[in-house]
C-alpha positions as CSV (number, residue, x, y, z in Angstrom):
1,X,114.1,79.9,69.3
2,X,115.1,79.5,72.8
3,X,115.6,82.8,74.5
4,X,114.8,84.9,77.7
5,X,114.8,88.7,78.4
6,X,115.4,89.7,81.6
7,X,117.4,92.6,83.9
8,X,120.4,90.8,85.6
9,X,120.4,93.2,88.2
10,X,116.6,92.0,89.1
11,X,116.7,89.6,92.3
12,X,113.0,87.6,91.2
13,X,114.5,87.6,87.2
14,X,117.8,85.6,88.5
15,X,116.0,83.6,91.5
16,X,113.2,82.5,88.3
17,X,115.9,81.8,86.1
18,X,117.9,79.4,88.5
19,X,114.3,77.9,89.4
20,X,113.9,76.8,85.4
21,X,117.2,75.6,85.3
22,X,117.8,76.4,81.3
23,X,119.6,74.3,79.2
24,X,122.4,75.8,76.8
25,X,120.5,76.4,74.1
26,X,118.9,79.7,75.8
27,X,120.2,83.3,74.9
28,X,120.2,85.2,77.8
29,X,119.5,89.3,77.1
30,X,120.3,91.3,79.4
31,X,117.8,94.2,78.6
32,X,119.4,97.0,80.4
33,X,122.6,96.5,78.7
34,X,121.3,95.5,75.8
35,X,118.2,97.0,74.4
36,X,115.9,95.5,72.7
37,X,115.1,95.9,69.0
38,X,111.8,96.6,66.8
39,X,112.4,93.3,65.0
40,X,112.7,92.0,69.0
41,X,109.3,93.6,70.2
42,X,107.2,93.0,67.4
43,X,108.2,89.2,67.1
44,X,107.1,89.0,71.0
45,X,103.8,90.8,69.9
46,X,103.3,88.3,67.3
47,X,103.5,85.9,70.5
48,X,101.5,87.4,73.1
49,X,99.0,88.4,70.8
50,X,99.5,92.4,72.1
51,X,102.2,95.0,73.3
52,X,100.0,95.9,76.3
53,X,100.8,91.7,77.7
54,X,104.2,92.6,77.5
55,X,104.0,96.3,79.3
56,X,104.9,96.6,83.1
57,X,102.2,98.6,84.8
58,X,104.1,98.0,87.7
59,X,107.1,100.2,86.6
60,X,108.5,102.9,88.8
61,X,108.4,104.8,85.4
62,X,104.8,104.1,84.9
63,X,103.5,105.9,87.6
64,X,106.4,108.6,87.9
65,X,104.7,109.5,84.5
66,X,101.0,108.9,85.3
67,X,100.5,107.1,82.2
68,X,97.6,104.8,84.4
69,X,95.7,108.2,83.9
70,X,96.2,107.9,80.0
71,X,94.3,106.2,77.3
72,X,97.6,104.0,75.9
73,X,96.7,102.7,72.5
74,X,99.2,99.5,71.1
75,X,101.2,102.3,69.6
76,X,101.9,103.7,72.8
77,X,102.7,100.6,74.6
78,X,105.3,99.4,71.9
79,X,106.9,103.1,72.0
80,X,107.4,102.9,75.6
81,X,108.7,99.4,75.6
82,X,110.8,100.7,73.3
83,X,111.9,104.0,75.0
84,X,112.6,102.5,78.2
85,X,113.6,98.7,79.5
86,X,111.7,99.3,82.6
87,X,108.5,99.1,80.5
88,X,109.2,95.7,79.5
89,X,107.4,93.0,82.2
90,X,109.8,91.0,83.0
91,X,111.0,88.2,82.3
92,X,110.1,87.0,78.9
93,X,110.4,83.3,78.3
94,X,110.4,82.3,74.6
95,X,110.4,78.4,74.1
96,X,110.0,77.6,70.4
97,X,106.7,79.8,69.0
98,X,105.5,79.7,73.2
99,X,105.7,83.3,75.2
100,X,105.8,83.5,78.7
101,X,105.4,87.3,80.1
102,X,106.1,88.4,83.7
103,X,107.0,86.5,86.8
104,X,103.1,85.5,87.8
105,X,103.6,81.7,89.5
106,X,101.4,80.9,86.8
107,X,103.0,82.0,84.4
108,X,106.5,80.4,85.8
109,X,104.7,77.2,86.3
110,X,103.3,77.5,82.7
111,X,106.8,78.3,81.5
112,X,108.5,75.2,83.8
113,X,105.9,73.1,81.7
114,X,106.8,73.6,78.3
115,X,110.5,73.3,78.9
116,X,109.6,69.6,80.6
C-alpha cells in the first residue's frame, strides 16, 4: 500500500508532498474532506505501534480543550482522531508495511529514504 493522509489546505503537507515527489501509485486522502475510517486508524496503529504517535498535540483543538491536562489512555487518543481530523499529525506517509507520522525533518528524510 502506497498512500498518504494529509489536509490540502495545510501549506507544510503540500510543500512536503512536492518535496517527495510521489509516484502514481500514491492515494492521496484528503482528511478534511474525507474522514478517515476505524479500519483506516487501526491499520496505522498496527504501523506506528500506538494511537498516541499518530495524535497532534500541537492541535488548536488540543489545547482549546485542555486535554494536555488529562490522563489520555489509547482509547482516548483513537476517539479523538476519530472525532476530529485536526487530531491526526499530519502527514502520514504509508510506503508498503513502513509509517511515517508528522512533518519532523527526520521523519521526511526517513520517509524520502524508503521511497529511494
Amino acid at each position: 500500500m502506497k498512500k498518504v493522509y494529509y489536509l490540502k489546505t495545510c501549506s507544510t503537507c503540500i510543500r512536503i508532498l512536492k518535496a517527495l515527489n510521489l509516484s502514481s501509485e500514491f492515494v492521496l486522502q484528503d482528511i478534511k474532506s474525507e474522514a478517515i475510517t476505524v479500519k483506516q486508524v487501526e491499520y496505522m496503529k498496527a504501523l506506528a505501534g500506538s494511537y498516541e504517535v499518530l495524535f497532534s498535540k500541537r492541535s488548536k483543538l488540543y489545547k482549546e480543550m485542555d486535554l494536555k491536562n488529562q490522563d489520555l489512555t489509547e482509547r482516548d487518543y483513537k476517539h479523538y482522531i476519530l472525532d476530529h481530523y485536526t487530531f491526526l499529525s499530519r502527514p502520514v506517509i504509508i510506503v508498503d508495511n513502513q509509517i511515517f507520522v508528522g512533518n519532523s525533518k527526520k521523519t521526511i528524510e526517513a520517509a524520502q529514504a524508503a521511497l529511494n
